[in-house]
C-alpha positions as CSV (number, residue, x, y, z in Angstrom):
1,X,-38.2,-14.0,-61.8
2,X,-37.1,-16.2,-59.5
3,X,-33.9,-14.6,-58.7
4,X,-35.7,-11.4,-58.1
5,X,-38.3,-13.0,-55.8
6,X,-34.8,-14.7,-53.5
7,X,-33.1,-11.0,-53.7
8,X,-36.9,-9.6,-52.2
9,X,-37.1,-12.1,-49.3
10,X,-33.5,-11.9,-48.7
11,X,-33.6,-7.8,-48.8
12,X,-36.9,-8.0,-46.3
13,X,-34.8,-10.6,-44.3
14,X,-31.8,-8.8,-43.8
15,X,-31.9,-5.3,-44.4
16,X,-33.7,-4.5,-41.3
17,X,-31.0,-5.7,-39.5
18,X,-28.3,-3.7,-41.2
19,X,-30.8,-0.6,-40.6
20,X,-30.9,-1.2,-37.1
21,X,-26.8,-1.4,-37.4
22,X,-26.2,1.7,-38.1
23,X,-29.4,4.0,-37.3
24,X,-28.5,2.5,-33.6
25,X,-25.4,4.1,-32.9
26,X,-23.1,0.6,-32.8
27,X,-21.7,1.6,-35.8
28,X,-19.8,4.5,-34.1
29,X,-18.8,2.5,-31.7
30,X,-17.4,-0.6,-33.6
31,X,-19.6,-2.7,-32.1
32,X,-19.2,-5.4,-34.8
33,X,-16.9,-7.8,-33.6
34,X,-19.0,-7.8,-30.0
35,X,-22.1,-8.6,-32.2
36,X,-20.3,-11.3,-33.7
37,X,-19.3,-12.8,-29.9
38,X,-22.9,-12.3,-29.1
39,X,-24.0,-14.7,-32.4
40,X,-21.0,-16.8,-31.2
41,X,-22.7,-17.0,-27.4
42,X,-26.0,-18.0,-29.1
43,X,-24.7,-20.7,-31.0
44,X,-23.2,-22.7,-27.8
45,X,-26.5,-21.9,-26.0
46,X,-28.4,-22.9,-28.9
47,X,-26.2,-26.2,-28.7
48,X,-26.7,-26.7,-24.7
49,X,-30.0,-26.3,-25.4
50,X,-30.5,-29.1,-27.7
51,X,-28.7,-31.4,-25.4
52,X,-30.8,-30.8,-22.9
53,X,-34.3,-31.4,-25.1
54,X,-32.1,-34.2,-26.9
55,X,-31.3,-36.0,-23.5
56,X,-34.6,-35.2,-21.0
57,X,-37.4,-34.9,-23.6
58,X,-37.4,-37.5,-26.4
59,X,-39.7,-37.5,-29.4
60,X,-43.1,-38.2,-28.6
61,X,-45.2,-40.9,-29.9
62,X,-48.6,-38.8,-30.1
63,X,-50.3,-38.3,-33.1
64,X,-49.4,-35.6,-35.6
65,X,-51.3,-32.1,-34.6
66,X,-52.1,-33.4,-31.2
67,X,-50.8,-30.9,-28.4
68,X,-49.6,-31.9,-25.1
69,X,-49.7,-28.2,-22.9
70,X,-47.3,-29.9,-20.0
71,X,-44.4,-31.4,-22.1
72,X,-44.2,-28.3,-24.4
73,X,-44.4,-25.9,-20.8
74,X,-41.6,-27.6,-20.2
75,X,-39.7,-27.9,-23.0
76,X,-40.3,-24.1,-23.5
77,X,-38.8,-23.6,-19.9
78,X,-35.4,-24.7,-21.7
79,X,-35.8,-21.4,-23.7
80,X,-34.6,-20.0,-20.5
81,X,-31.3,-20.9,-21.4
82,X,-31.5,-17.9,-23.6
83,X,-31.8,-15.4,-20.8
84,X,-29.0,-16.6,-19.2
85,X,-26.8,-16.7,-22.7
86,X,-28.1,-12.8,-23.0
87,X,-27.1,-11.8,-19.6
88,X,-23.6,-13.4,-20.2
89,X,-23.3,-11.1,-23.4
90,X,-24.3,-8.0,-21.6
91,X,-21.9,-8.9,-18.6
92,X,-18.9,-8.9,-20.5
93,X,-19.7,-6.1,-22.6
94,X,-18.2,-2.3,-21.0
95,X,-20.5,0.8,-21.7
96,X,-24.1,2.3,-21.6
97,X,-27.6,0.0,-21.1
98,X,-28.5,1.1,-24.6
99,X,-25.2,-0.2,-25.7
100,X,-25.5,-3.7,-24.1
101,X,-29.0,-4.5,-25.0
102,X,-28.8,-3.5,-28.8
103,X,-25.5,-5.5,-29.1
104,X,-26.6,-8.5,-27.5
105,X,-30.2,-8.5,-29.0
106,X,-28.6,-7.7,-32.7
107,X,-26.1,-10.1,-32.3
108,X,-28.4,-12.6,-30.8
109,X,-31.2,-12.3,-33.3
110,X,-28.5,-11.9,-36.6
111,X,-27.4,-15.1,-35.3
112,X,-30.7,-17.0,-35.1
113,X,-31.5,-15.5,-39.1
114,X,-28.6,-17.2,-40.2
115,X,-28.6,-20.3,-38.8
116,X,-32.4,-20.7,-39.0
117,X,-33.5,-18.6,-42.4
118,X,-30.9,-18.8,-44.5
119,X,-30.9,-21.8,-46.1
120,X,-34.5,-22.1,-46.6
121,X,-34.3,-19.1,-48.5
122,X,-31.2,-20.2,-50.6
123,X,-33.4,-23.2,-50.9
124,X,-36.6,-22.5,-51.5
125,X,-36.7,-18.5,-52.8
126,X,-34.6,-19.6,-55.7
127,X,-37.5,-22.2,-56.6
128,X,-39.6,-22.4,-60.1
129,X,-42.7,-21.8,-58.2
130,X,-43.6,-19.0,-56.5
131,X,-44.6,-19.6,-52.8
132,X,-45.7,-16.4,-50.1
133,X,-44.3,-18.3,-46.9
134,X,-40.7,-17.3,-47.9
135,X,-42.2,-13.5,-47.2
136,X,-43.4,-14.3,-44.6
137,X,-40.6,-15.8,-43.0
138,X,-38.9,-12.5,-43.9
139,X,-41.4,-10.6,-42.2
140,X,-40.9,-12.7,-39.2
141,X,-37.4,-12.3,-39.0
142,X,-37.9,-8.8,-38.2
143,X,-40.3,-10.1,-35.7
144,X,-37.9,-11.9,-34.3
145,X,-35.4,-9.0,-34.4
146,X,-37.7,-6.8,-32.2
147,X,-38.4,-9.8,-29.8
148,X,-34.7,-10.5,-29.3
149,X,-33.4,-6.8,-28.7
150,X,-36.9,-6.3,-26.5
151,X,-36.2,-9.7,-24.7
152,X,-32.7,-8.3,-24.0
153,X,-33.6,-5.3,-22.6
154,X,-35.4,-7.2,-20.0
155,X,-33.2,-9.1,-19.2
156,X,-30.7,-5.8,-18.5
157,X,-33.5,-4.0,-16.8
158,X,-34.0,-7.0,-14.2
159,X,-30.6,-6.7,-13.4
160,X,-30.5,-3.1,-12.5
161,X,-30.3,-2.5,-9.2
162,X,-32.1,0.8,-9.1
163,X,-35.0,-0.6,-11.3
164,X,-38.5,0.6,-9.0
165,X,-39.4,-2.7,-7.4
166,X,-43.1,-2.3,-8.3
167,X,-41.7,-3.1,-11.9
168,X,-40.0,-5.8,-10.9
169,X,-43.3,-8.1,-11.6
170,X,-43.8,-6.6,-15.0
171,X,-40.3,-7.3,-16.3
172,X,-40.6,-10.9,-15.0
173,X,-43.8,-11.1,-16.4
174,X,-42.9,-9.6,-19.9
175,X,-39.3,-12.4,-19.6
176,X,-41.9,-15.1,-18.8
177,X,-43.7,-14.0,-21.9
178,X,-41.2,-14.3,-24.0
179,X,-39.9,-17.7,-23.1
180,X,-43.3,-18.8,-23.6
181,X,-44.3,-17.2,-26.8
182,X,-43.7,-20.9,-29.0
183,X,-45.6,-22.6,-26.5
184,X,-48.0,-19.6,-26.5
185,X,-48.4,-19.4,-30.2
186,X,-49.2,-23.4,-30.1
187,X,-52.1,-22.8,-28.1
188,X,-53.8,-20.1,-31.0
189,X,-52.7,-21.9,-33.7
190,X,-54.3,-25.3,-32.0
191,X,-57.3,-23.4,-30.9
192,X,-58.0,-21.4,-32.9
193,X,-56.7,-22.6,-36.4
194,X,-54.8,-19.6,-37.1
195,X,-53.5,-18.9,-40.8
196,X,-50.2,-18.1,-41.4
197,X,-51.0,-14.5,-42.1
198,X,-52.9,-14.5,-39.0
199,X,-50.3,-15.7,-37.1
200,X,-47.5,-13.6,-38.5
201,X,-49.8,-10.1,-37.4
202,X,-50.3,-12.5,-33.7
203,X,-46.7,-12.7,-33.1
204,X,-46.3,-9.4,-34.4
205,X,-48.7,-7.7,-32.1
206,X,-47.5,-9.8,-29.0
207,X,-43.9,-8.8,-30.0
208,X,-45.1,-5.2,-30.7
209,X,-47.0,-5.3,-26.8
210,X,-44.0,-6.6,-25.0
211,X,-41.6,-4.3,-26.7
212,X,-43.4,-0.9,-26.1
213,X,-43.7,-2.2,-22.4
214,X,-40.2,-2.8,-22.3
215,X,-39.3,0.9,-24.1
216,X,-41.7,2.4,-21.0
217,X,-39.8,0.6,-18.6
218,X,-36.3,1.4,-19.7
219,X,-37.5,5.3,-20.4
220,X,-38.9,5.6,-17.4
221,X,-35.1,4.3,-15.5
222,X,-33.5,6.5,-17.5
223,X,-35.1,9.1,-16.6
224,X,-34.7,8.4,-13.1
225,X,-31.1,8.1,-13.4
226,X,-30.9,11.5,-15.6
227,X,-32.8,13.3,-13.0
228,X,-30.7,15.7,-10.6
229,X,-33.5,15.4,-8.0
């Protein structure tokens, strides 16, 4: 029972991504090895980015469950380091928008699931009792997936050139977003005493929100470029 419960989590977990893989077109174009250099990319920014927190924002002496809004802004501001790792990714990769955004966000997020999930679901799926927060971490992981290919999209769309500059504000507003969204998710969880069911359909419906925006966004350019007129 217990093996099929960590072969369930680990199917919800990873599948998704392998769906995404080949249903996205990078399969036909041996995108593989550039996912893997995109994972490799978030690992040294991952790395940099725990430096950073590691040299400028020590642990804090406050009391368990209390939450500080300005050092967590701030230490959320590091996730910009992110944008920057997914705009280096995109850079160095030759071919379409689609192309560069899927391969950096797949990479990216296959990346984080590995280094992040895996072992807690070695771990802890393969327990004697059964516990629902190893779904649920499965479930987010495809959260995450979206968020991370949606985030990257952004980040490729801001630096278009030919991107209307009334949308401009919404793209920086959707990257701003998704820096934010741990800090963000604090907040509800601190206010409002969110469950971790609740929580999981929160971050799924801000993911969900930002993502369509994004799709718009990118549709719409497309479009624009596609058009003879």
């Amino acid at each position: 029972m217990t093996l099929f419960h960590f072969l369930n989590c680990l199917a919800l977990a990873y599948v998704p991504y392998v769906i995404v893989y080949k249903t996205s077109g990078l399969a036909e174009y041996s995108a593989f090895w550039k996912c893997i250099q995109a994972g490799a990319i978030y690992l040294f920014t991952q790395l940099c980015k725990m430096l950073i927190l590691a040299t400028f924002f020590p642990m804090s002496e406050n009391p368990v469950g209390a939450l500080e809004v300005v050092p967590e802004f701030l230490k959320s501001t590091v996730d910009l380091a992110d944008l920057v790792g997914l705009h280096f990714v995109m850079s160095n990769i030759a071919g379409k928008g689609q192309l560069k955004f899927m391969i950096a966000g797949l990479g990216w997020a296959t990346a984080e699931l590995i280094m992040t999930r895996f072992l807690p679901l070695w771990v802890g799926a393969r327990g004697i009792e059964f516990d629902w927060k190893y779904m649920q971490m499965s479930f987010e992981s495809n959260v995450s997936l979206v968020h991370h290919i949606a985030t990257a999209a952004l980040v490729w769309l801001y630096s278009r050139n030919d991107l209307n500059k009334s949308l401009v504000p919404v793209v920086v507003s959707l990257l701003a977003l998704s820096c934010y969204r741990p800090l963000i998710v604090e907040i509800l969880v601190y206010a409002f005493g969110l469950g971790s069911w609740t929580l999981l359909l929160a971050k799924t419906f801000f993911t969900g929100s930002i993502g369509v925006v994004a799709l718009q966004i990118y549709l719409s350019l497309s479009q624009a470029v596609n058009s003879p007129y």
